[in-house]
C-alpha positions as CSV (number, residue, x, y, z in Angstrom):
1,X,-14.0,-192.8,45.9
2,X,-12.4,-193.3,42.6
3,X,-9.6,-191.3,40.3
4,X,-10.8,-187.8,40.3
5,X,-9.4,-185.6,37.6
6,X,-9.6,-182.2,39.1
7,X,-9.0,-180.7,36.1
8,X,-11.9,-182.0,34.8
9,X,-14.1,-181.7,38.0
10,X,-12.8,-177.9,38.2
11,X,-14.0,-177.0,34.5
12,X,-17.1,-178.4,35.6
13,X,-18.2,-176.4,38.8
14,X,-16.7,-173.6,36.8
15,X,-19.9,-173.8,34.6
16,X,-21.9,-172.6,37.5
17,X,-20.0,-169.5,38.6
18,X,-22.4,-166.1,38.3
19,X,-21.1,-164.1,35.4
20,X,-22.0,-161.2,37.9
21,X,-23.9,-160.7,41.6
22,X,-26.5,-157.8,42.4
23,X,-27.0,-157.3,45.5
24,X,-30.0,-154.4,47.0
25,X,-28.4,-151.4,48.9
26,X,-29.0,-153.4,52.4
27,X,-26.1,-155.1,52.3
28,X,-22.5,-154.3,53.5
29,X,-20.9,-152.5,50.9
30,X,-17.2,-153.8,52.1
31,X,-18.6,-157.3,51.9
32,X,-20.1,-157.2,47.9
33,X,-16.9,-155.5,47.1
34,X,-15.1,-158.6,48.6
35,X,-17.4,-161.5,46.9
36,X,-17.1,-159.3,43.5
37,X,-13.5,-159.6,43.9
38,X,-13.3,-163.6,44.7
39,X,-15.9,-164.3,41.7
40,X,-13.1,-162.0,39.5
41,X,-10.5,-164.4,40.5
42,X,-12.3,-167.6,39.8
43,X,-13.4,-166.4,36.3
44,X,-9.5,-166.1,35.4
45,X,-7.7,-168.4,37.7
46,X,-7.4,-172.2,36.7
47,X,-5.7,-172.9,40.2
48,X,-5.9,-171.1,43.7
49,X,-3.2,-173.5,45.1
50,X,-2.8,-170.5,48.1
51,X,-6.4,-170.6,49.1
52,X,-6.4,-166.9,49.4
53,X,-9.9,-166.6,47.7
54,X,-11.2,-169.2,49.8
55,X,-10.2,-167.2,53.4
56,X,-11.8,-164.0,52.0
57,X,-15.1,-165.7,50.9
58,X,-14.7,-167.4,54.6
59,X,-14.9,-164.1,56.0
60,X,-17.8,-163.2,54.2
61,X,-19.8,-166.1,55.3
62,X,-18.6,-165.1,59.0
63,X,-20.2,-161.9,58.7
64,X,-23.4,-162.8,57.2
65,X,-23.7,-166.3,59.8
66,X,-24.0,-163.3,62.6
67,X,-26.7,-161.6,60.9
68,X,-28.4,-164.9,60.0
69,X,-28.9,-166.0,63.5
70,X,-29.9,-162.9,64.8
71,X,-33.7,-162.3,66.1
72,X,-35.9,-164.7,64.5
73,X,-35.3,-166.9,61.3
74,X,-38.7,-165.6,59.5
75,X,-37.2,-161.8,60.0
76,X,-34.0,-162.5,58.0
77,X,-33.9,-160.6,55.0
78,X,-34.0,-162.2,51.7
79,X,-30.9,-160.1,50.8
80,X,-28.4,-161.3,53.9
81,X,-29.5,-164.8,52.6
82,X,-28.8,-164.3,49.1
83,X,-25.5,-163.0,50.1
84,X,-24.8,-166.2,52.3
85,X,-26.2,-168.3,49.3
86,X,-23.6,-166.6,46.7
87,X,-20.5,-166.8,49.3
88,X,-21.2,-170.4,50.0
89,X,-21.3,-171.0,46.0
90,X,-17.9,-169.5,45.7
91,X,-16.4,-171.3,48.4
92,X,-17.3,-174.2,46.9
93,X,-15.8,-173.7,44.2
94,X,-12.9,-172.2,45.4
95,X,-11.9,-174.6,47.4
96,X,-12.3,-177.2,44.2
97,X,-10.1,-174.7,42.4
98,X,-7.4,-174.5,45.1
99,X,-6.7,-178.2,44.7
100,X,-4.2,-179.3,42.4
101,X,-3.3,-182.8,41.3
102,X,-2.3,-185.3,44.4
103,X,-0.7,-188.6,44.7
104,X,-2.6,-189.6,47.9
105,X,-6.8,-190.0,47.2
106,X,-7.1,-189.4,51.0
107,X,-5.6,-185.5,50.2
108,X,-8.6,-184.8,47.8
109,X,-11.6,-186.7,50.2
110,X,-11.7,-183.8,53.3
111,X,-11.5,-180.9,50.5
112,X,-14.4,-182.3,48.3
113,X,-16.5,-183.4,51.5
114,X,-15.8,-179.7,52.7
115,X,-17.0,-178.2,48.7
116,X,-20.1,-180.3,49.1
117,X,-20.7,-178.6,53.0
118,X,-20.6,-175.6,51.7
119,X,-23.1,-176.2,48.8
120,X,-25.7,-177.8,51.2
121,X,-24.9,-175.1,53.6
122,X,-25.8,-172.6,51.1
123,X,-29.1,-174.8,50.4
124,X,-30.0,-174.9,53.9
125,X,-29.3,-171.0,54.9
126,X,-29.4,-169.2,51.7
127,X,-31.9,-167.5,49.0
128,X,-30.9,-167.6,45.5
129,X,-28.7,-169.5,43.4
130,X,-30.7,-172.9,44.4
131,X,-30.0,-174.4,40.7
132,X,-26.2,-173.7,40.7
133,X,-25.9,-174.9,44.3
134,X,-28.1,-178.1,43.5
135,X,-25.9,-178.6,40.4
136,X,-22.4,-178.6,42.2
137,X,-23.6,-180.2,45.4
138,X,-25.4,-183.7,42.7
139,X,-21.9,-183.3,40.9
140,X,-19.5,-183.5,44.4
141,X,-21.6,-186.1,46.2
142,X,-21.5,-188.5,42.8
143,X,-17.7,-187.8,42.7
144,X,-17.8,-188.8,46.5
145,X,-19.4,-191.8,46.5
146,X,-18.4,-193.1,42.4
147,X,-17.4,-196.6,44.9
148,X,-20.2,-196.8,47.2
149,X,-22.4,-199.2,44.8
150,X,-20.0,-201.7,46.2
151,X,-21.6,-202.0,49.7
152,X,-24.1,-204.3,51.1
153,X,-27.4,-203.8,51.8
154,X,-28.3,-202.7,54.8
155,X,-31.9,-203.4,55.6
156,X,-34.0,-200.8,58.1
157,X,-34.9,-202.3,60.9
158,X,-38.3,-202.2,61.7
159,X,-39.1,-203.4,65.2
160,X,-42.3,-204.7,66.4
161,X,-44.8,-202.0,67.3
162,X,-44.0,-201.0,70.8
163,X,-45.5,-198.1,73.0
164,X,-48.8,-197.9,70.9
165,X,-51.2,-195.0,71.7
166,X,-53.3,-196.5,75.0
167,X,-56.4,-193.9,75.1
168,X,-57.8,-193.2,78.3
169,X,-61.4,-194.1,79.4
170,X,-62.2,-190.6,80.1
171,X,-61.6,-189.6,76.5
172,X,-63.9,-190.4,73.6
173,X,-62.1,-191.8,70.3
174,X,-62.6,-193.3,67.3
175,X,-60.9,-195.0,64.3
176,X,-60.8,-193.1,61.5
177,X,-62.7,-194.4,58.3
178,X,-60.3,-196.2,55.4
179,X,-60.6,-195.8,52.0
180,X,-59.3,-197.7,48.9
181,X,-58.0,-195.4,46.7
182,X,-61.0,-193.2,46.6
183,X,-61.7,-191.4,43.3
184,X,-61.3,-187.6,43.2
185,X,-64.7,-187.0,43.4
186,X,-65.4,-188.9,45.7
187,X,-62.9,-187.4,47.6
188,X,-63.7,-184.4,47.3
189,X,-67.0,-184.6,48.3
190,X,-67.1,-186.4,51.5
191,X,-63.5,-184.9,52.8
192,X,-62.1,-182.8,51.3
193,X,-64.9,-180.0,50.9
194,X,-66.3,-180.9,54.3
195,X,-62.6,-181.1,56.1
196,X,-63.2,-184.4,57.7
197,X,-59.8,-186.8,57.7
198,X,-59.7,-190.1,56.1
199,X,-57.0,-193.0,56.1
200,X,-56.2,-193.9,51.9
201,X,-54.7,-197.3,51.2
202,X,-54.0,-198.8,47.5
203,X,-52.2,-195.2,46.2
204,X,-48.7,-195.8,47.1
205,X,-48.0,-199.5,45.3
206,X,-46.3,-197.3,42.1
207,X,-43.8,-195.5,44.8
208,X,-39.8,-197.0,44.1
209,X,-39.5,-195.7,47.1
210,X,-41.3,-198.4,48.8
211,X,-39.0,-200.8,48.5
212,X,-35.7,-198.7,47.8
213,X,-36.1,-196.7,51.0
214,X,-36.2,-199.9,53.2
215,X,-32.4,-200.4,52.5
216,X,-30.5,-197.4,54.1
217,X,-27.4,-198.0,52.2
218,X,-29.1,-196.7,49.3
219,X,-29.2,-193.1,51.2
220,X,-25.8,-193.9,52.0
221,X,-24.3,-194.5,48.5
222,X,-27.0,-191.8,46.7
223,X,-26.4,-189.2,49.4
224,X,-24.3,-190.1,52.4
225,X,-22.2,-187.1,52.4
226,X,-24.9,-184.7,52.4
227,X,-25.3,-182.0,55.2
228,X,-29.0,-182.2,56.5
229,X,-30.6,-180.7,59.9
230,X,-31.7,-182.7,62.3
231,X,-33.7,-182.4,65.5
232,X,-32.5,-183.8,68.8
233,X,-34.3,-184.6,72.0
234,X,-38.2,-185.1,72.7
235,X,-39.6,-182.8,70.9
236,X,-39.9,-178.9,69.7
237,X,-41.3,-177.8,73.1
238,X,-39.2,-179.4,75.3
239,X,-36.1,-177.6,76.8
240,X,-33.7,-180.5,76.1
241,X,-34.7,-179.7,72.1
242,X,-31.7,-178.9,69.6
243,X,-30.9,-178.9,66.0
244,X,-27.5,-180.2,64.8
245,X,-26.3,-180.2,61.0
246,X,-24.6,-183.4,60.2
247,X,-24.4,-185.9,57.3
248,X,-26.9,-188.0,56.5
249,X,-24.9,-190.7,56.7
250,X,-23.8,-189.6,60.1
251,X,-27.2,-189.3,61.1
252,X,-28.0,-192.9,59.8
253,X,-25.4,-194.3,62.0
254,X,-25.8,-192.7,64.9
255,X,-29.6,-192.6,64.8
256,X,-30.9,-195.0,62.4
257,X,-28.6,-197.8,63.0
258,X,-27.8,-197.1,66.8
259,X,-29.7,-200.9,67.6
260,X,-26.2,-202.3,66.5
261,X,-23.8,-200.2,67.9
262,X,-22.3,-200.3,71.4
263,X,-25.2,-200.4,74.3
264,X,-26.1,-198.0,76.8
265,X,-25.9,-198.4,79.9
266,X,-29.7,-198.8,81.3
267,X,-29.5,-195.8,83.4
268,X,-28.9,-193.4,79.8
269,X,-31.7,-192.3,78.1
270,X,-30.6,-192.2,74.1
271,X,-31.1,-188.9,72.4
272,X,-33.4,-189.3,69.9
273,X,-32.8,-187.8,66.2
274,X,-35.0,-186.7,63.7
275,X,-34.7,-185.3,60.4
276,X,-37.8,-183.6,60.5
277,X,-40.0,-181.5,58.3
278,X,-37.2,-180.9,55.9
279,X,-37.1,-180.6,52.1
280,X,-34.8,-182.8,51.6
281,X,-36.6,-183.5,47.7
282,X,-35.7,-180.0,46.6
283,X,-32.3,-180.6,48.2
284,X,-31.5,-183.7,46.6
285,X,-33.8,-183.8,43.7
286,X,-32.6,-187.7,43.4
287,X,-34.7,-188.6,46.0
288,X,-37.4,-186.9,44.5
289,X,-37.7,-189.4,41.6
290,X,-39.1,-192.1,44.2
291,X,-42.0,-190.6,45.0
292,X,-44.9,-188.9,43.5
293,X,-47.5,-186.2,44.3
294,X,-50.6,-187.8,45.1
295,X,-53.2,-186.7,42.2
296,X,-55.7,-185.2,45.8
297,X,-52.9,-182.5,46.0
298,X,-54.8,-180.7,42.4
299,X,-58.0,-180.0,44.2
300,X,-57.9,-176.1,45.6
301,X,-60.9,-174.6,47.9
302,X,-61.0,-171.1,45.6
303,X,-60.0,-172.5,42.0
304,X,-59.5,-168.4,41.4
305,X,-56.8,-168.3,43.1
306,X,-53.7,-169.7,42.4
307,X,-51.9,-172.5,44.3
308,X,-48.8,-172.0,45.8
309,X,-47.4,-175.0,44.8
310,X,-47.3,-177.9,46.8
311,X,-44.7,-178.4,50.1
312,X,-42.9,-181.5,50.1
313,X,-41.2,-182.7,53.5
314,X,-39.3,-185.7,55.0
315,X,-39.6,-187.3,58.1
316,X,-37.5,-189.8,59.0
317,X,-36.4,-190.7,62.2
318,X,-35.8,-194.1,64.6
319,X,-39.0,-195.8,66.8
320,X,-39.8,-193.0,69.4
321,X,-40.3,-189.6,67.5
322,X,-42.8,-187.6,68.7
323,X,-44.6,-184.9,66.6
324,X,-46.6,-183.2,69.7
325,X,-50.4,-181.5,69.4
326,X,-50.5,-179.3,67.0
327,X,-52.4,-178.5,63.7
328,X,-51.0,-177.3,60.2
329,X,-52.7,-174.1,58.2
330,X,-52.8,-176.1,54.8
331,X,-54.2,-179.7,53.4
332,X,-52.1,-182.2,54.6
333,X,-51.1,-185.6,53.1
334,X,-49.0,-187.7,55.4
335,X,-47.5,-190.8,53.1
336,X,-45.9,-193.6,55.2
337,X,-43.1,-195.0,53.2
338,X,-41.4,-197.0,55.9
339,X,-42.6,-198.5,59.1
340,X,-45.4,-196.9,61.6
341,X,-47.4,-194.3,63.2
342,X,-49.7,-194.3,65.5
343,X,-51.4,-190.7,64.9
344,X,-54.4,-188.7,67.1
345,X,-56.4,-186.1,66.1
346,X,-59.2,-183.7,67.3
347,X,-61.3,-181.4,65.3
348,X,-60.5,-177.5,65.2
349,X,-64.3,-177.4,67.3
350,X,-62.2,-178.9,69.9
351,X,-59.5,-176.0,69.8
352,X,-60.3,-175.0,73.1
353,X,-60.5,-178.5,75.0
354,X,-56.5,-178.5,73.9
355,X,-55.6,-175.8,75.6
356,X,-53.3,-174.3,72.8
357,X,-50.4,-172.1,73.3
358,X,-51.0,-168.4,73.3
359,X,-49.3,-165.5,71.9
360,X,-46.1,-167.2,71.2
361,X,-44.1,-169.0,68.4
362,X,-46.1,-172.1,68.8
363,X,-49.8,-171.1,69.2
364,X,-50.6,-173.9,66.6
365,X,-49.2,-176.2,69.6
366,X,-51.4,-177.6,72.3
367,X,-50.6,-177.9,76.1
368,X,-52.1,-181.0,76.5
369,X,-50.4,-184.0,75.9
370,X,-53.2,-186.7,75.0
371,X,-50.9,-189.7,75.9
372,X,-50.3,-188.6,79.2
373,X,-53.0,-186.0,79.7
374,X,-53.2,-183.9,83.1
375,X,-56.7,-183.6,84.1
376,X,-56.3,-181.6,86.8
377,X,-54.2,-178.8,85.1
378,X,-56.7,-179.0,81.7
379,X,-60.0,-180.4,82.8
380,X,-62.0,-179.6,79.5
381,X,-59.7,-181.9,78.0
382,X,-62.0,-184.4,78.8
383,X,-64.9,-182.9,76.6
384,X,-62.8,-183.8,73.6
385,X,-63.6,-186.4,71.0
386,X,-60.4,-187.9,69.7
387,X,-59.6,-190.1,66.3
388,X,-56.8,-192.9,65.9
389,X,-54.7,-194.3,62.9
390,X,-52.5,-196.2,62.8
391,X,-50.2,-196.0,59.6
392,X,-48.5,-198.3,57.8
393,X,-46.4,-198.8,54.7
394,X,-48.0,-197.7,51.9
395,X,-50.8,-196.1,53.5
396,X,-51.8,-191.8,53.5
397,X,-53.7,-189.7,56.0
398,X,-55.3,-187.0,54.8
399,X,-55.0,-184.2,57.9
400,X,-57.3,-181.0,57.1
401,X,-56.2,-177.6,57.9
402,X,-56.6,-176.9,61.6
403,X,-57.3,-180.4,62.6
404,X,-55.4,-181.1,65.9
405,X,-52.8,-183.9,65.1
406,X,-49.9,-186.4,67.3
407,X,-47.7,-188.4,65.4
408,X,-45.4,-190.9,67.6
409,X,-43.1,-193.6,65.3
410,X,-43.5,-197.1,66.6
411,X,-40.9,-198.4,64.7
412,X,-38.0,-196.6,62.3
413,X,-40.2,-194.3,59.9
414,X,-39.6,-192.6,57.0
415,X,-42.7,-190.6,56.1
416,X,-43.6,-188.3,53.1
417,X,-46.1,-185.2,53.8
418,X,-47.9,-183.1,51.0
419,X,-49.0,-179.8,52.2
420,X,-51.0,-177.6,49.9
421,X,-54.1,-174.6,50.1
């Protein structure tokens, strides 16, 4: 990191402080009192060198975290997030505003890392304020890592394919057909409209991402210090399945680049992360600027209605991720930016030959696992016809809605998936 002038940095993340907050009548009255009185202070106070303003917007954040992570995520209301959202905007400023000028660079580091936290925190958790938290988090991580184009490249390593997709006898599959950059129409004729899945090769070659992505010092020095979530263990529906925030560059190392640290013992099975199904492109719009929106994502079922806009998520994880059964209620573009998959799917006909989950939080989820299927416990399994890919670099699957897909990573993967109606 290089000479920060706080002054400067402070005037700057000023910029982005709400001239006021509304908040609906939902909320604790005590705790908009409190955020209206912090967001008073920063508009007339240069310096907080006491921090005072930064332990009452702490408290606030306390408060709402409980509500947050009470019931279920999708019952949250939009006004305990917003609340969050503008708490964590303050902080981060506050704390920026509390620091005064220092001698040592190593005093300023832990207090901008922690700003930038609680930006991304307010990304991750919160509704609202998404361009002035996007704003001061690009303007902290740059002021992080001003010194980071000074390190090497670090190139992913992609092993050889290991622990391919062996299908048993007893189960029908095919390869799925692969098309050359196929025109719209085409398309949208023979998959689209119909719902049938298709491998594309030749539409990626104009990606940066392709090569810039295969160097992980470039997430590093663009975005190392940013807080992501990431999932840990086999996968969502087994019990040993967590999420953990961390930085990405904490994730790299300890995930990414585990081949070269100190071995386990061959006993110790390694936890695997994944940062998975995350938009990280509306987080860090940087990243966004290496990819592009595949030109199939225009075409819409009911052109009377209108789209929802398009959901853009990031997979990226070491060799061993595992995406089990399941199926997806919107069009599905799966871009494979780095390294392989090895994906499986089965038609919605065959819904009931999966033996999906019922009447819980992941009835899109099958029970059957179709690399290491139990006959005995789901015999109609056996009745299903199944479809391989394997996908490489450069290369999109188009998934339909409801078609039954598992994605495993034979090697480190970074993957890029378009979701639209």
């Amino acid at each position: 990191m290089g000479d920060v002038n706080l002054r400067t940095l402070n005037v700057h993340l000023r910029k982005f402080l709400p001239k006021h907050l509304d908040f609906p009548s939902d909320v604790s009255e005590g705790a908009v009192l409190l955020l209206q009185e912090c967001l008073n202070a920063l508009h007339h106070s240069e310096f907080d060198r006491g921090g005072s303003t930064i332990i009452k917007l702490q408290s606030v954040i306390d408060f709402t975290w409980e509500r947050l992570n009470s019931g279920h995520w999708r019952d949250v209301p939009f006004s305990q997030r917003k609340m969050y959202a503008a708490a964590s905007l303050l902080k981060s400023i506050a704390i920026v505003n509390s620091l005064s000028s220092v001698e040592d660079e190593k005093d300023i580091k832990g207090p901008l890392q922690n700003s930038l936290k609680s930006a991304d925190m307010g990304l991750l958790l919160g509704a609202d304020f998404r361009e002035e938290l996007t704003n001061i988090a690009h303007i902290l991580s740059s002021t992080l890592h001003t010194d980071s184009s000074n390190q090497s490249p670090q190139a992913i390593s992609i092993e050889k394919e290991a622990g391919s997709f062996n299908p048993t006898n007893q189960i029908h599959y095919n390869e799925l057909t692969v098309l050359e950059c196929p025109s719209m129409e085409f398309f949208h004729f023979h998959h689209f409209k119909p719902r049938i899945p298709v491998k594309i090769s030749g539409c990626m070659s104009h990606w940066p991402a392709l090569k810039k992505w295969r160097d992980v010092s470039y997430f590093q020095q663009l975005a190392g210090s940013r807080t992501v979530p990431v999932e840990l263990g086999s996968n969502y529906l087994e019990s040993n399945w967590s999420q953990s925030l961390m930085t990405l560059s904490t994730f790299i190392d300890k995930y990414i680049n585990c081949e070269s640290s100190s071995p386990i013992s061959e006993n110790a099975t390694p936890t695997i992360g994944y940062l998975a199904q995350h938009q990280l492109f509306d987080q860090i719009p940087e990243l966004k600027k290496d990819i592009f929106e595949p030109e199939y994502c225009c075409l819409m079922e009911n052109p009377d209605i209108d789209p929802e806009g398009t959901d853009v998520n990031a997979w990226f994880g070491p060799k061993g991720t595992v995406s089990p059964l399941h199926y997806d209620p919107k069009h599905n573009l799966l871009c494979q930016v780095v390294g392989t998959k090895q994906v499986v799917l089965f038609s919605p006909e065959d819904s009931s030959n999966v033996y999906p989950h019922e009447g819980t939080l992941v009835s899109n989820s099958a029970m059957v696992d179709p690399e290491n299927p139990d006959f005995e416990k789901f015999p109609k399994f056996q009745e299903a016809t199944g479809y391989t890919c394997l996908l490489k670099a450069g290369e999109m699957l188009y998934i339909p809605p409801k078609w039954w897909h598992h994605v495993r990573s034979l090697s480190t993967s970074f993957s890029v998936s378009f979701w639209w109606m």
